[in-house]
C-alpha positions in Angstrom: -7.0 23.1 -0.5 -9.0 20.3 -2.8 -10.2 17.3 -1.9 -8.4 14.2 -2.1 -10.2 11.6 -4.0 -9.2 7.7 -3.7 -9.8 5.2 -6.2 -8.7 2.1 -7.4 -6.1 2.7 -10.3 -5.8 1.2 -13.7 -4.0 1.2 -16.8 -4.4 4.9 -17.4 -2.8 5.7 -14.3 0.6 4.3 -15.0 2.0 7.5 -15.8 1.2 8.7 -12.7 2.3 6.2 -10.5 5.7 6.0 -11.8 5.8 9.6 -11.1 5.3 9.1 -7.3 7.4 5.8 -7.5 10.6 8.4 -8.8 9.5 10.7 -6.5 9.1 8.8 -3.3 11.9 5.9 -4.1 13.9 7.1 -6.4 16.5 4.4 -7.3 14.9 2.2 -5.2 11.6 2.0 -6.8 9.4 -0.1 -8.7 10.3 -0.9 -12.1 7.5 0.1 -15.0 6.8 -3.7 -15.3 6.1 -4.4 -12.0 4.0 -1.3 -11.5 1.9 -2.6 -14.6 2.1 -6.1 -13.2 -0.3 -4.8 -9.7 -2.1 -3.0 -12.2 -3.0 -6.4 -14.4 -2.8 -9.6 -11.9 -5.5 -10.7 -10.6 -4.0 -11.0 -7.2 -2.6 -7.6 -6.8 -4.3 -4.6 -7.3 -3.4 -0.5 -6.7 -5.1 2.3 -4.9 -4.3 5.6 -6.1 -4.8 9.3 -4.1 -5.9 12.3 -6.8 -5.9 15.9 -6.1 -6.3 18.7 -8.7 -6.2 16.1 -11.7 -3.0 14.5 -9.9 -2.1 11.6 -8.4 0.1 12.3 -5.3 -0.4 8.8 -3.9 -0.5 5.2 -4.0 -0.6 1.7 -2.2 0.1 -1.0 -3.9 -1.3 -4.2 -2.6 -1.2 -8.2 -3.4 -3.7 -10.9 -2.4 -3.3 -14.6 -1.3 -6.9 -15.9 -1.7 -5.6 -19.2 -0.2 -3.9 -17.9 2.9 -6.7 -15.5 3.2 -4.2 -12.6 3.4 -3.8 -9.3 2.2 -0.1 -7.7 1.7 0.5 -3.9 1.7 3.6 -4.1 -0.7 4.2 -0.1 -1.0 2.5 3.1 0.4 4.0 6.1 -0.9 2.8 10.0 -0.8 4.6 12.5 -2.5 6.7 14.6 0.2 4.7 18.0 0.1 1.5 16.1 0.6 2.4 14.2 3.5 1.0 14.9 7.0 -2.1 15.7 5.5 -3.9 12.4 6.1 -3.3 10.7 2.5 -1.8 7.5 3.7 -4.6 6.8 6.6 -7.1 7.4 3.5 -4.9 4.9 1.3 -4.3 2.5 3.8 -8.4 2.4 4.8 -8.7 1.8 0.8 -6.3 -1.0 0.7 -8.2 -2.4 3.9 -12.0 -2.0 2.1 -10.5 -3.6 -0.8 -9.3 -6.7 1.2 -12.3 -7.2 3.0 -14.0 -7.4 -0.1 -11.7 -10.3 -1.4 -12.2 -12.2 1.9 -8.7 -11.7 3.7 -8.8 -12.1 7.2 -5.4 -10.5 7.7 -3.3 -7.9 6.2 0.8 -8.0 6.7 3.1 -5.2 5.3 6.6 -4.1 6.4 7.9 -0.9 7.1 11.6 0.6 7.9 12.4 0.5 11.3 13.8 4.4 11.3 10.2 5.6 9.6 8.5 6.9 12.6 5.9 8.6 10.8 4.9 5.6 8.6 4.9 2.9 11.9 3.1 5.7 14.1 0.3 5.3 11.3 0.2 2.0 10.9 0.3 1.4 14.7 -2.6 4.0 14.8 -4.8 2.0 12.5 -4.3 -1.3 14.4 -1.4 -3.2 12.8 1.2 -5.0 15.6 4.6 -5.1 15.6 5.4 -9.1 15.1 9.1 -9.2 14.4 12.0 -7.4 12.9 13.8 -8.4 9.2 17.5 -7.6 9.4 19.0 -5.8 6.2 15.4 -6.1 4.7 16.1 -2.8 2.5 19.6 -3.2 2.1 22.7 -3.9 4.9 21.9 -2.4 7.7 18.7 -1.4 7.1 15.7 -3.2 9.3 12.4 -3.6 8.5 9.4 -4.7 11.3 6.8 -6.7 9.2 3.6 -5.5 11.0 -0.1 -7.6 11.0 -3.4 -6.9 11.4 -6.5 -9.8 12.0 -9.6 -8.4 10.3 -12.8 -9.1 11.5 -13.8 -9.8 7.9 -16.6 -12.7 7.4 -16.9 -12.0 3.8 -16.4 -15.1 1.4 -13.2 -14.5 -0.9 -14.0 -13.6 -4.5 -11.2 -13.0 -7.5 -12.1 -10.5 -9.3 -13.3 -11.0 -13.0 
């Protein structure tokens, strides 16, 4: 088995990540432009998972430096690599990465029927704090899910 490395992706890693967006979402993933729009904002950033020379994850993330708030927006590991660990190692990225812009809270939402994604995110302190009907289409539910921080850093945008 190799190691998993985790690093912040850039522009070099589009390829990549629209790979794993096809693969995880299918027709319900994220277009090119807004994959190269977390890549280039300011306030949104992605963490990508490599293997072999591979990427077989990501998390894509937004910030509100006025609210102080980080937003998980998509986690997503390609289906032969799952239950290996990837997404805890994503998610703790995502989490670093906040605390260094200052957020004192990080908010994502998840479907309701994804046990292994909420078991996760439940295990690495995030709280159910309500439920969005139809959130991923009619009849499907979504919980949006918070965790406070314990962050005291001062927020900086990155340059």
């Amino acid at each position: 088995m190799l190691a998993v490395n985790v690093k912040k992706a850039d522009a070099g890693d589009l390829e990549g990540l629209l790979r794993i967006e096809e693969r995880c979402f299918g027709s319900e993933k994220f277009s090119p432009e807004t994959v190269r729009a977390f890549l280039e904002r300011d306030d949104a950033f992605i963490v990508a998972a490599e293997e072999g020379g591979s990427l077989v994850g990501s998390a894509m993330c937004l910030v509100s430096f006025e609210r102080r708030e980080g937003r998980i927006a998509s986690v997503a590991v390609i289906e032969d690599m799952r239950r290996r660990g990837i997404g805890s190692l994503l998610l703790r990225e995502c989490e670093r990465v906040f605390d260094c812009m200052g957020t004192e809270e990080y908010s994502l939402e998840v479907e309701t029927v994804n046990e292994p994604a909420i078991s996760m995110y439940l295990s690495h302190g995030y709280h159910v704090i309500g439920e969005i009907e139809d959130f991923y289409g009619i009849g499907r539910h979504a919980y949006f899910m918070v965790k406070k921080t314990h962050s005291k850093t001062v927020a900086v945008k990155p340059s």
